[in-house]
DORO-160009 format. One record per residue (C-alpha): residue number from 1; residue in one letter; chain; x, y, z. Coordinates in nm, 3 decimals. Example, Ala and Ser with C-alpha at 12.3 -4.5 7.8 and 13.67 -1.06 7.14 Angstrom:
<sites>
- 1/a/A/1.230/-0.450/0.780 .
- 2/s/A/1.367/-0.106/0.714 .
</sites>
This chain:
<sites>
- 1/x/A/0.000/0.000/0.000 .
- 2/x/A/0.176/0.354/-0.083 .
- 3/x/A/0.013/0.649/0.145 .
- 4/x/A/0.022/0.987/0.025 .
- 5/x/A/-0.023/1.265/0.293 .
- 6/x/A/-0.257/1.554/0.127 .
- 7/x/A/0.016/1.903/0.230 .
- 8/x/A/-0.259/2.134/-0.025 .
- 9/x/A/-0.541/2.042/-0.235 .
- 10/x/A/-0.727/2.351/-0.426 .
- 11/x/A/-1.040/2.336/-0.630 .
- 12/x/A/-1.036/2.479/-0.979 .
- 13/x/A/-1.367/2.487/-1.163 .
- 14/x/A/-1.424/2.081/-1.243 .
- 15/x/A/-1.093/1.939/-1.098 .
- 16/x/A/-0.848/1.940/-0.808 .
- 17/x/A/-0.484/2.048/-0.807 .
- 18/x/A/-0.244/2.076/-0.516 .
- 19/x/A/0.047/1.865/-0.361 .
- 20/x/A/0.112/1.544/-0.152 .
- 21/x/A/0.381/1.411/0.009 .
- 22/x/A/0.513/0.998/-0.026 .
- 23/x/A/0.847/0.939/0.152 .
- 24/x/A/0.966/1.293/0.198 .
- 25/x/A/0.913/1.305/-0.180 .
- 26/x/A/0.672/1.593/-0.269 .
- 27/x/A/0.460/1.572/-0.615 .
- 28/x/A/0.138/1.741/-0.785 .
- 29/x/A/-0.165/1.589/-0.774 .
- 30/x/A/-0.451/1.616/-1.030 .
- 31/x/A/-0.833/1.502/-0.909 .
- 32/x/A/-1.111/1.517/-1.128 .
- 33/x/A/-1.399/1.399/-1.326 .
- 34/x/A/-1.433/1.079/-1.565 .
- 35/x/A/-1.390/1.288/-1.885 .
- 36/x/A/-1.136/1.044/-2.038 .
- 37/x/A/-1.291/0.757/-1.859 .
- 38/x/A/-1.153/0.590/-1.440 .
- 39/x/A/-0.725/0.703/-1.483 .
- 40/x/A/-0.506/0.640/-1.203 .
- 41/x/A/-0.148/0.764/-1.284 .
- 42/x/A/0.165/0.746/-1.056 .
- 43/x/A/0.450/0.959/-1.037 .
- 44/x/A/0.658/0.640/-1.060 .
- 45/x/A/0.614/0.310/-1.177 .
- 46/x/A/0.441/0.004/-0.945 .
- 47/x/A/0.435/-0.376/-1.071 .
- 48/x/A/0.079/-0.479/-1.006 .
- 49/x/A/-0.102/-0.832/-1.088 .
- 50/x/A/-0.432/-0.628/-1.064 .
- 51/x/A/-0.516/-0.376/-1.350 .
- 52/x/A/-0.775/-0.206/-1.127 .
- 53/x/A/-0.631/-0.037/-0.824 .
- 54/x/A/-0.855/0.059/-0.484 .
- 55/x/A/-0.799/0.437/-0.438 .
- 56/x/A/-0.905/0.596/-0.069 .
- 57/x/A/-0.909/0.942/0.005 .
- 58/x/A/-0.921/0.957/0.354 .
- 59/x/A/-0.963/1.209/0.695 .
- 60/x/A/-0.983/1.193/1.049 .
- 61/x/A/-1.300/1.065/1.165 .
- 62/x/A/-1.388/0.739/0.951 .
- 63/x/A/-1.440/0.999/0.675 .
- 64/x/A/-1.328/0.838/0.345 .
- 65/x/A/-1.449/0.755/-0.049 .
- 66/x/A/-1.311/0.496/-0.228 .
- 67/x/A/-1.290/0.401/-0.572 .
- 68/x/A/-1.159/0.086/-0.839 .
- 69/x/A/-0.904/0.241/-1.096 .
- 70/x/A/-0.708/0.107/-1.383 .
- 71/x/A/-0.335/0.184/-1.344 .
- 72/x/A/-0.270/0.354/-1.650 .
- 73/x/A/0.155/0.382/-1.611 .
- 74/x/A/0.345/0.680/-1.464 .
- 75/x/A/0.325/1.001/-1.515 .
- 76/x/A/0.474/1.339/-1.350 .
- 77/x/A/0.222/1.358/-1.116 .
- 78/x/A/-0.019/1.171/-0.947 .
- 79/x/A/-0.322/1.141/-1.145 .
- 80/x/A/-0.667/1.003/-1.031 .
- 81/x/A/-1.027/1.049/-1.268 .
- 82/x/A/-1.314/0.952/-1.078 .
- 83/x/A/-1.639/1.141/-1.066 .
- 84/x/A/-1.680/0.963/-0.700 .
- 85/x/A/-1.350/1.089/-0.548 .
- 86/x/A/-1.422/1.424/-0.692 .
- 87/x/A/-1.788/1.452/-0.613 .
- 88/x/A/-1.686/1.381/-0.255 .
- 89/x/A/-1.365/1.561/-0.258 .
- 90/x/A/-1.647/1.908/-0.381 .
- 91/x/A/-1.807/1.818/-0.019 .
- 92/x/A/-1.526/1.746/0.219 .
- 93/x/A/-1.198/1.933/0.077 .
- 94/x/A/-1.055/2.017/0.390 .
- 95/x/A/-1.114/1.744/0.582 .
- 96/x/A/-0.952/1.456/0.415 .
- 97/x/A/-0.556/1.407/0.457 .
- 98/x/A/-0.440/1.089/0.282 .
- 99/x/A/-0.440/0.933/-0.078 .
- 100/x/A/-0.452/0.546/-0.010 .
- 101/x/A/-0.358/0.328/-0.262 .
- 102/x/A/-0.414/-0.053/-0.247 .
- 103/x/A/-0.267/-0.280/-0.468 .
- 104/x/A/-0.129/-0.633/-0.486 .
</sites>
């Protein structure tokens, strides 16, 4: 499991943009909606048996979403397109703190 702590996360318009933090490693993130279809995109590359990856944003209080991705590869930042993350992320921005991501 890789856990990404949320440092800034800033709604624009349709999408999310801001930073997290994985090992003392700092890189962009980009939330938003299914335009091109589910993406989940890594700033570095992960060997997974499973094409679909769980991805939990999560907060303090039990407070979380989750949703089933396909790993599409790396990319320079962290990428995620779900309209479930993103829908939830328009209701509870500041209260969620870590990017979960599950994989085998």
């Amino acid at each position: 499991m890789l856990n990404f702590k949320i440092i800034k996360l800033d709604i624009n318009q349709s999408y999310f943009f801001g930073q997290v933090e994985f090992r003392s490693d700092k890189y962009k993130v980009n939330i938003q909606n299914e335009r091109r279809g589910k993406v989940l995109k890594l700033p570095f590359e992960i060997d997974s048996k499973n094409k679909k990856i769980i991805v939990r944003v999560s907060g303090p209080g039990n407070l979380f979403v989750e949703d089933y991705l396909p790993y599409q590869g790396e990319s320079e930042w962290l990428e995620i397109d779900s309209n479930e993350i993103t829908y939830f992320l328009a209701d509870h921005q500041d209260k969620l703190d870590t990017i979960e991501i599950m994989y085998e």
